[in-house]
N, C-alpha and C positions, 0 to 999 in steps of 0.2 A: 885255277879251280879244276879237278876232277871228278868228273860225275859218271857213274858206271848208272846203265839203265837196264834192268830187266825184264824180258815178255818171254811167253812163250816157245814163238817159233817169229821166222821172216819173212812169211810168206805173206800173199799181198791181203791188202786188208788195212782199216783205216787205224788200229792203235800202230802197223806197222811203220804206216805213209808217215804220222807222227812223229815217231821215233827218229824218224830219215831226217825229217825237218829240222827234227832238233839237232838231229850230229851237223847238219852243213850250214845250220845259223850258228851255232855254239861254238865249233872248230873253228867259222872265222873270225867269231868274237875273241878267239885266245884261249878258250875253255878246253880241257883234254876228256873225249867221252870214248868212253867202253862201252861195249854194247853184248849183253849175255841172253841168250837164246840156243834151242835146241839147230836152228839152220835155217836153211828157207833159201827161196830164189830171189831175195833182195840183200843178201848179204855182199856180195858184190859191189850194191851202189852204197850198205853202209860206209864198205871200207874205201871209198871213192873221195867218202868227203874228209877224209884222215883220221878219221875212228877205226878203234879196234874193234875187233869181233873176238869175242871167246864161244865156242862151242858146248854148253853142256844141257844136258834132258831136264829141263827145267817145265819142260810141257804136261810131261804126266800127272793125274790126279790118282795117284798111288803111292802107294806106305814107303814104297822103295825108295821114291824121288828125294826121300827125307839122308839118303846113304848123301845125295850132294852137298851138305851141311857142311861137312869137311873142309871137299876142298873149295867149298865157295868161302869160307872161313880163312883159308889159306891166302886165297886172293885177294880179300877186302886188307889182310894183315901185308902181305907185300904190296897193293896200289897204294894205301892207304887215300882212299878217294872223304872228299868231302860231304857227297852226296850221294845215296842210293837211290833211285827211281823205282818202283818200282809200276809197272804199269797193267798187271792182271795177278789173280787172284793166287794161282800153286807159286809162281815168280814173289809172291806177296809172303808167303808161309813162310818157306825157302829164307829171304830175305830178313824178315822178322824174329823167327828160329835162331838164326845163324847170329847176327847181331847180340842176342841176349849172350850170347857162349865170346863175348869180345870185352877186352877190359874196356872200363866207362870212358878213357881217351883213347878209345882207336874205333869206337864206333862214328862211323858217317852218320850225319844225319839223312833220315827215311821218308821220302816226297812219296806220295799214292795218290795216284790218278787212277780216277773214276771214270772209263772211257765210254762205259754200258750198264743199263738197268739189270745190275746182276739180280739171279731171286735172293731173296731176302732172307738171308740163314747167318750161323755163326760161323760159319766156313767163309761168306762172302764179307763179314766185320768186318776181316782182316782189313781190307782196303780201308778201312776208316783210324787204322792204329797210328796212321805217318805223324809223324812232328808235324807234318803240314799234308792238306790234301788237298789237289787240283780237283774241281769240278768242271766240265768241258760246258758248260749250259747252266743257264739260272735253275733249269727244268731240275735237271742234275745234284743240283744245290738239296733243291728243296727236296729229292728223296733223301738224301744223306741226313737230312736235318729231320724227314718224318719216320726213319727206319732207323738211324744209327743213335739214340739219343744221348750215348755216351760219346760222342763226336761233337767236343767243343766247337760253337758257330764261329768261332775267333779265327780258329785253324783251316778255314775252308777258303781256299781262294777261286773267285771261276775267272777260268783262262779258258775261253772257248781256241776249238782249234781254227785254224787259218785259212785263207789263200794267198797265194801271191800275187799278187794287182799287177805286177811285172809280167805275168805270164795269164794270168786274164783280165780280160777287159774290156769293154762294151762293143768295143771297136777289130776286135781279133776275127779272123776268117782263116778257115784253112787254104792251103793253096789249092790251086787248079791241079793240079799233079794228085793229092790228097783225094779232092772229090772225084778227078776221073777214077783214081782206084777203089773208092770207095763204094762207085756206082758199078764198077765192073763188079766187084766181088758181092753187092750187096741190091743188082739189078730192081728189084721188085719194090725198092723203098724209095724209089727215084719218083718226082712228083706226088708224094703224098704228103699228109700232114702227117709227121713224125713225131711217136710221143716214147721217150727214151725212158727204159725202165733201170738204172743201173745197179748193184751191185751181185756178190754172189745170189744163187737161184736157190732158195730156199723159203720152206712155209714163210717164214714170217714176215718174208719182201711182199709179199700179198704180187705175186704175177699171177695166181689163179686167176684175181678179178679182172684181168684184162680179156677175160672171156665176155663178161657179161656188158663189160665197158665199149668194145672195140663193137659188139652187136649193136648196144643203141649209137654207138656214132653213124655207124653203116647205115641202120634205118632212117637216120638223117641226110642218108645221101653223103656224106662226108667222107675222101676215101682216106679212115686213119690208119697208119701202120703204126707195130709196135716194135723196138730195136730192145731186145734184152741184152745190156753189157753185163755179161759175168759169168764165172765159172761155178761150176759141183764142186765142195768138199770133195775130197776121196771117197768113197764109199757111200755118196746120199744122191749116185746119178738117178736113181731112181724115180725120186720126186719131176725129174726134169723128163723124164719120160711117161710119167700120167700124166705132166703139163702138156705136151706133144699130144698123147691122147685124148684130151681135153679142146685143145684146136680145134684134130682132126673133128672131132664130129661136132661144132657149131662152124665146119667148114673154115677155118681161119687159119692155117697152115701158111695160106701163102701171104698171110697179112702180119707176120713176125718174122723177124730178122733175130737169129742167135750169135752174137758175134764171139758168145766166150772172153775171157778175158784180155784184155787189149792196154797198149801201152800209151795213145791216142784218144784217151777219154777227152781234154779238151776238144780237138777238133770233133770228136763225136757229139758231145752238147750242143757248142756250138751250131751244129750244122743240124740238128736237129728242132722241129716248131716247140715241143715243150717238154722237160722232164718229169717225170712222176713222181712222187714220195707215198710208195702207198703198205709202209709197213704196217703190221695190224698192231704191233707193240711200240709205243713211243722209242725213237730215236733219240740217243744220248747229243747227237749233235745233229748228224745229217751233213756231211763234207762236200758230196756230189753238188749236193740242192746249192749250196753257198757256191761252189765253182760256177754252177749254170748261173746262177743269179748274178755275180761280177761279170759274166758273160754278158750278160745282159738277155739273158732267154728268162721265158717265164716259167715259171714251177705250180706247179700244184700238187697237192697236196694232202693227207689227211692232218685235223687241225690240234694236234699231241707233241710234247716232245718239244727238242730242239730246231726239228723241222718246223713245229707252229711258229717259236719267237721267231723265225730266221723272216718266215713270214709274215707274220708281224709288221715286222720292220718296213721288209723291203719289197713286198708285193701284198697286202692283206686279202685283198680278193684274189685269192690264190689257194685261200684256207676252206678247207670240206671239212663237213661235219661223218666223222666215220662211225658205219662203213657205207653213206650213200653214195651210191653209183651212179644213177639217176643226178643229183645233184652235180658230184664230177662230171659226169657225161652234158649238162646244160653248158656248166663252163666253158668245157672243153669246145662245142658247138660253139662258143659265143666267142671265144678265142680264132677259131677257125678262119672268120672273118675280120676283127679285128683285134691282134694279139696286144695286150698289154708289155710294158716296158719295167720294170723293178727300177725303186727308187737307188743309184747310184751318183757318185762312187761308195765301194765299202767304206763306212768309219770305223776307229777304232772302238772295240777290241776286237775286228775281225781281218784285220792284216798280216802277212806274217811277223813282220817286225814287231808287232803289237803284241804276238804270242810271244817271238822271242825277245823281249825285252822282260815280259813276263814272268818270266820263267826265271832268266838269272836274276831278276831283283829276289825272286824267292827264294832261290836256291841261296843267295848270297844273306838272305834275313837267318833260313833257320840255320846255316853254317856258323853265325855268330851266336847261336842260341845256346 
């Protein structure tokens, strides 16, 4: 089987980290995956796992990106793949567009994954057009089912996305090598309660409130530090420098750690007392939180989203009612002293083999359709 997948771009980020999954579960299952995006600094490890990479501007939301019709048309007629993925919205157009202009036996069948609460327009349908559509989250499910209602419930599968049990798990520690670097480079976060805030730095990861968060813990006496794992977009450093400002004057500067983007997110979980989930807009999934949780660290939370079921499951008092901070900050106090354990091991459908098994029985239903 040949499955061509296309996004955006390669750069890091979770529809990216998925995509990855799928080329090195799928490659060794026997499956041949193409991989079509405008570049990025993970193309590298796509073509690691023996996928190919094509290069084209499939990122922009412009009239022009519509000239790629061609020779993406060209390419579906020489792969002749059985499956098109595709996995965001202009990638989705592109994809959909091009297909209609292919005679009725040379089109692949069109998988759409729902990786994000996109807004709810006729621009973002598109993702609901596939033969078949991945939902990453039940959450997921049900907007597609309260916004798309022209999205047969038949066609919807949820395949949340994964971790690898192999590579976390309850019992994992970084080495000694790992933490003495980690405390050289990152001195000030050594004996504290460390609460890990991961992804990129943007409104809607809610790092604001770790201003008003990290003061009631302090006034508790509690000394909590905050580790922000993640990078700026190009052009939105901005925001991350009112956060800086915002520090500075409740005096908390020296109680965050910026580590930018890093290749070492497990052992950073890990070694950290609890991660955060404190986006202000529900999570499609929440990847990080589920890495920490197979870790065996405790997560909190706001109680929305993918991040709520994950909670749910496998730590329930873990869930806040958003946006109390007050309420977070009790937990976190009450944690301080005695940290909760999340109910483990992962079951399925949150393993990776569980995704990837997933995925080809699907691939392989609507390829016979």
């Amino acid at each position: 089987m040949k499955i061509i997948h296309m996004l955006p771009s390669l750069s890091s980020g979770g529809v990216e980290q998925v995509v990855l999954e799928l080329c090195e579960g799928l490659q060794a299952s026997g499956a041949q995956n193409i991989v079509i995006s405008s570049g990025g600094s993970m193309v590298a490890a796509i073509e690691a796992t023996g996928a190919r990479h094509i290069c084209m501007p499939v990122h922009r939301k412009s009239p022009s990106t519509l000239l790629q019709i061609a020779p993406l048309r060209r390419l579906l007629l020489e792969e002749k793949p059985e499956i098109l993925h595709l996995h965001s919205r202009v990638p989705a157009w592109l994809g959909q567009l091009c297909c209609k202009t292919l005679p009725p036996d040379a089109r692949p069948a069109i998988v759409s994954s729902f990786h994000g609460f996109h807004s709810v327009n006729a621009y973002s349908a598109i993702m609901s057009k596939g033969d078949a559509i991945i939902a990453v989250s039940q959450s997921m499910r049900q907007h597609i089912l309260d916004n798309y209602p022209s999205c047969p419930e038949s066609s919807i599968s949820v395949i949340p996305n994964s971790v690898d049990t192999s590579l976390n798990y309850p019992t994992y520690r970084p080495s000694n090598q790992w933490l003495q670097q980690w405390y050289a480079d990152y001195p000030e976060s050594e004996g504290k309660f460390t609460l890990c805030l991961p992804g990129r730095i943007t409104q809607l990861k809610g790092a604001n409130m770790l201003v008003p968060l990290l003061d009631l813990l302090h006034a508790k006496s509690i000394p909590a530090h905050a580790v922000i794992v993640g990078e700026c977009k190009p052009g939105k450093e901005a925001y991350k420098e009112k956060l800086k400002e915002q520090f500075a004057q409740h005096k908390l500067s020296n109680h965050i750690s910026w580590t930018g983007h890093r290749h070492d997110l497990r052992d950073i979980l890990s070694s950290c007392d609890v991660t955060l989930s404190l986006t202000l807009q529900p999570e499609s999934f929440g990847k990080t939180t589920l890495e920490a949780l197979a870790l065996g660290r405790p997560v909190a939370g706001w109680d929305h989203g993918g991040v709520g079921e994950q909670l749910d499951i496998f730590l329930p008092e873990g869930k806040v009612t958003i946006p109390d901070i007050e309420q977070l900050a009790e937990l976190l106090a009450s944690w301080y002293s005695a940290p909760p354990s999340p109910k483990l091991p992962l079951p399925a459908p949150y393993r990776r083999e569980d995704m990837l098994r997933s995925h080809l029985l699907l691939y392989q239903q609507v390829a016979e359709l």
